[in-house]
RODOBA-763526 format. One record per residue (C-alpha): chain; x, y, z; residue in three letters; residue number from 1. Coordinates in nm, 2 decimals. Each point is the difference from the previous one (the first is absolute). Layout:
<recs>
<rec mol="A" u="X" v="Y" w="Z" type="ALA" seq="NUM"/>
...
</recs>
This chain:
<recs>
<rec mol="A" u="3.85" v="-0.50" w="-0.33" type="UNK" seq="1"/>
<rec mol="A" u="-0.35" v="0.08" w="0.01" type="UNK" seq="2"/>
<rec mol="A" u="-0.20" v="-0.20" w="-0.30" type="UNK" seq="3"/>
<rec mol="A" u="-0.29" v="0.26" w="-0.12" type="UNK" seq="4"/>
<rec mol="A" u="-0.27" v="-0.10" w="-0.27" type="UNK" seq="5"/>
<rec mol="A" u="0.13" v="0.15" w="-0.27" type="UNK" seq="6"/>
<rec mol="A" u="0.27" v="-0.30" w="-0.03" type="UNK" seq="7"/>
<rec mol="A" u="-0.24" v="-0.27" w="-0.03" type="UNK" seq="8"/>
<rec mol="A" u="-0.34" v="0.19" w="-0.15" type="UNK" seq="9"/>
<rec mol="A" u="-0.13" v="0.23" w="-0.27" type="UNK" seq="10"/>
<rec mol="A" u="-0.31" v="0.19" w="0.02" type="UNK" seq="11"/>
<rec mol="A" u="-0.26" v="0.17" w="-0.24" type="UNK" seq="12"/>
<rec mol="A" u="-0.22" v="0.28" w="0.11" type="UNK" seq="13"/>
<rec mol="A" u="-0.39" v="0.09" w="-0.07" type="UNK" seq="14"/>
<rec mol="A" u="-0.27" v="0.21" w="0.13" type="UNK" seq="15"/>
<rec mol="A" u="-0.34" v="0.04" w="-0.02" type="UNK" seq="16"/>
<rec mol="A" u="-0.13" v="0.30" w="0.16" type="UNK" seq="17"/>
<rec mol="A" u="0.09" v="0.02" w="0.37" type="UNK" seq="18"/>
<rec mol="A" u="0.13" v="-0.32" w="0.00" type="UNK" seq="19"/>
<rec mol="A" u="0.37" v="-0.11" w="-0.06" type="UNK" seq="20"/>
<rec mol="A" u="0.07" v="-0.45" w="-0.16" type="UNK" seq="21"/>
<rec mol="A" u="0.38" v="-0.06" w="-0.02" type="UNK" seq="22"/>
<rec mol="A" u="0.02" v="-0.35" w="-0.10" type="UNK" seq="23"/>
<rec mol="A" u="0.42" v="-0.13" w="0.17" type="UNK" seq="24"/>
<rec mol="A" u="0.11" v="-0.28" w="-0.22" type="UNK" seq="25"/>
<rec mol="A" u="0.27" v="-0.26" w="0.11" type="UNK" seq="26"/>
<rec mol="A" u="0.32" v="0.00" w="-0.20" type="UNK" seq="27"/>
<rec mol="A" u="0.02" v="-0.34" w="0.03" type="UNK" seq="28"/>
<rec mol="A" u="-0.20" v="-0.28" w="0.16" type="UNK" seq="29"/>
<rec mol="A" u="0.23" v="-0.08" w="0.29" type="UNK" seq="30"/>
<rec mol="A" u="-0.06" v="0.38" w="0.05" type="UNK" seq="31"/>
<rec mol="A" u="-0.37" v="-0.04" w="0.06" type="UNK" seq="32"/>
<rec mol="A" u="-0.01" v="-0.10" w="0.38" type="UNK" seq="33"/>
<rec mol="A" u="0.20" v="0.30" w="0.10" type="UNK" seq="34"/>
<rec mol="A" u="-0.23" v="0.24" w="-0.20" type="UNK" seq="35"/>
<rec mol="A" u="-0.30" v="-0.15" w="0.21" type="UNK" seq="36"/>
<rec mol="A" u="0.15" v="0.06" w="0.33" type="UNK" seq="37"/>
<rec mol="A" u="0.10" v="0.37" w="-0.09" type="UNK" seq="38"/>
<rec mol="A" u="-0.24" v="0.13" w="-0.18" type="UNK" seq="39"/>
<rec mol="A" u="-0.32" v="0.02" w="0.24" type="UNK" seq="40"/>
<rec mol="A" u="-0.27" v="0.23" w="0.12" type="UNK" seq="41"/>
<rec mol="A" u="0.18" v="0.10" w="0.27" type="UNK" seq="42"/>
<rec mol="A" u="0.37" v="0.06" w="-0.16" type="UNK" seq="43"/>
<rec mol="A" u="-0.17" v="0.18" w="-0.24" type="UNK" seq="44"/>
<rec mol="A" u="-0.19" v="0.22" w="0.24" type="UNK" seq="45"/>
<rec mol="A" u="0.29" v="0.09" w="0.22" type="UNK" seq="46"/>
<rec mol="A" u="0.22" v="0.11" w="-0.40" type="UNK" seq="47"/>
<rec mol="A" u="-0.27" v="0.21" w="-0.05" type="UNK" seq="48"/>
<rec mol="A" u="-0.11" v="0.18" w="0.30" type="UNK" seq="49"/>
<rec mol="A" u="-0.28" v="0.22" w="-0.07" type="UNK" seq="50"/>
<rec mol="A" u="0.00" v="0.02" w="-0.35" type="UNK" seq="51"/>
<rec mol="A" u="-0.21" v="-0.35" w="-0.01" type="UNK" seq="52"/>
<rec mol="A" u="-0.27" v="0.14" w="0.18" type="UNK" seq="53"/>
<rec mol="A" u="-0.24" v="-0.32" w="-0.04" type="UNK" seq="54"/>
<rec mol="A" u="0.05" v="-0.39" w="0.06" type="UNK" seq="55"/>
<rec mol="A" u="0.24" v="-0.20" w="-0.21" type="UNK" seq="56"/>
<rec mol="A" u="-0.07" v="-0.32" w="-0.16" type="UNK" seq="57"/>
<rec mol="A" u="0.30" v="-0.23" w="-0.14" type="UNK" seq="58"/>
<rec mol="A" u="-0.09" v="-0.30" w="-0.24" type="UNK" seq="59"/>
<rec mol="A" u="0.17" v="-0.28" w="-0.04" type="UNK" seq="60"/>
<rec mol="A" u="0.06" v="-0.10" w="-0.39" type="UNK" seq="61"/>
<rec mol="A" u="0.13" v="-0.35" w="0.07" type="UNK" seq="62"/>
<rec mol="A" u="0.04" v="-0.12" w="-0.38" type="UNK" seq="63"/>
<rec mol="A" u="0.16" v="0.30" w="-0.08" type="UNK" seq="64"/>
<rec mol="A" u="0.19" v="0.02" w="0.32" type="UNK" seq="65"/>
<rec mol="A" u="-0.11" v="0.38" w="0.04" type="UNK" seq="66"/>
<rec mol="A" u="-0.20" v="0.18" w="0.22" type="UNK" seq="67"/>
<rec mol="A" u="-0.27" v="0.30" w="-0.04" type="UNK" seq="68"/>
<rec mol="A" u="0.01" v="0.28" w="0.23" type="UNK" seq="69"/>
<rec mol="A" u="-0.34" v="0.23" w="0.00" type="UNK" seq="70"/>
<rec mol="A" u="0.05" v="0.28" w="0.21" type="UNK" seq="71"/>
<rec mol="A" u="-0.32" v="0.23" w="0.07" type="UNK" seq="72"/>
<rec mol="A" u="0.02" v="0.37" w="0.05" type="UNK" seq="73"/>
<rec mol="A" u="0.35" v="0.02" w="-0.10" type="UNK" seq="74"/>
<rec mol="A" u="-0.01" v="0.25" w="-0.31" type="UNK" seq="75"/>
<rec mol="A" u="-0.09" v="0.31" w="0.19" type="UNK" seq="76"/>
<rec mol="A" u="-0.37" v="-0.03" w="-0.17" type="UNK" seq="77"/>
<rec mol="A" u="0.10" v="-0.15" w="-0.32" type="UNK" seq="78"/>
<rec mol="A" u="0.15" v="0.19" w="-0.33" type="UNK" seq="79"/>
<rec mol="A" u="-0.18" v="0.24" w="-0.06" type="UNK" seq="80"/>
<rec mol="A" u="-0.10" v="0.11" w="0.39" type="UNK" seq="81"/>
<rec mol="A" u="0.31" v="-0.01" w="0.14" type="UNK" seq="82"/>
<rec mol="A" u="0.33" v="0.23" w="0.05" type="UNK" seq="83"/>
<rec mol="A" u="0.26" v="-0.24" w="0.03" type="UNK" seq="84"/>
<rec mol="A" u="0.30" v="-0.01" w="-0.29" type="UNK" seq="85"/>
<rec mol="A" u="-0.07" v="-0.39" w="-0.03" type="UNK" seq="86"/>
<rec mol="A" u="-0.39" v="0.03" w="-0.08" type="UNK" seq="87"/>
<rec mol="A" u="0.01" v="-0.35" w="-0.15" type="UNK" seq="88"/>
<rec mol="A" u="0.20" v="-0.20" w="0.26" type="UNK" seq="89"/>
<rec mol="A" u="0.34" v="-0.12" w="-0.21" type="UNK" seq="90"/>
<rec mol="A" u="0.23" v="0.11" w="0.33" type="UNK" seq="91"/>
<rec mol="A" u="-0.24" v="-0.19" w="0.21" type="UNK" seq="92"/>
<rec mol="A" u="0.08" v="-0.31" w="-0.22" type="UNK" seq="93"/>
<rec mol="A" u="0.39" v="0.06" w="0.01" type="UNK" seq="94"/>
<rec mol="A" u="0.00" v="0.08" w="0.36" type="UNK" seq="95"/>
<rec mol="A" u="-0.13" v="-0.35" w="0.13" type="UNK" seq="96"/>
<rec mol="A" u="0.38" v="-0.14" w="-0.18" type="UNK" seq="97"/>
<rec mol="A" u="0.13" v="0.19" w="0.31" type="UNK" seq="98"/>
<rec mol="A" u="-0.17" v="-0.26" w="0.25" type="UNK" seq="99"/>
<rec mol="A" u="0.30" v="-0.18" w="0.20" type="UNK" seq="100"/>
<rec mol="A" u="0.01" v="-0.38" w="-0.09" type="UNK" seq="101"/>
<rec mol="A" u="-0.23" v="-0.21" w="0.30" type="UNK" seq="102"/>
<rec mol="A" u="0.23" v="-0.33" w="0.01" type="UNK" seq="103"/>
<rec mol="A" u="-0.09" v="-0.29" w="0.15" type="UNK" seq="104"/>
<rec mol="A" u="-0.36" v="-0.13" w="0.08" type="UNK" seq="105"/>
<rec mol="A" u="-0.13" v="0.27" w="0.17" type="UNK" seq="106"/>
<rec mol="A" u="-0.37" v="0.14" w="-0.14" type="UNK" seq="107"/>
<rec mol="A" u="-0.06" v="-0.01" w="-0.32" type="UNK" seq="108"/>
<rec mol="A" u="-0.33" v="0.16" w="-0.18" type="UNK" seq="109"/>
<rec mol="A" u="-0.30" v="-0.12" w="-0.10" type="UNK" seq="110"/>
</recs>
């Protein structure tokens, strides 16, 4: 059985203008070395296709064992330019929990 994020992370979801911060926090901190091999700029690219339109920077948050995702050009223009139904980029946030689990020690971010 497939592992996906959602069984070892939470997130919480911002915006500011165009751009999209969904900061994934480990449930636990055994958790935390499978959250840095899944959740990079590239995993998060290929989730979102072309709705991220601009570069994706993850941040590692070692003493809180989380990470910050800042995704550029991802809210369609921002809140109050844009015609998406998720102007403010809270599905964005939930849909990074749908990332498979990386095992092992292959990649990790930052």
């Amino acid at each position: 059985m497939v592992r996906l994020l959602r069984d070892i992370a939470y997130v919480r979801s911002g915006d500011k203008g165009d751009i999209c911060s969904v900061g994934v926090m480990a449930k636990s901190p055994a958790d935390y070395p499978s959250l840095l091999r899944t959740v990079t700029p590239e995993a998060i690219k290929a989730l979102y296709g072309t709705h991220v339109k601009g570069p994706v920077q993850v941040y590692r948050l070692d003493n809180i064992e989380a990470v910050n995702v800042v995704m550029n050009h991802a809210l369609g223009g921002g809140a109050t330019r844009t015609l998406r139904l998720d102007q403010t980029g809270k599905a964005l946030g939930s849909a990074i929990l749908r990332l498979p689990i990386r095992e092992g020690n292959e990649g990790a971010c930052c």
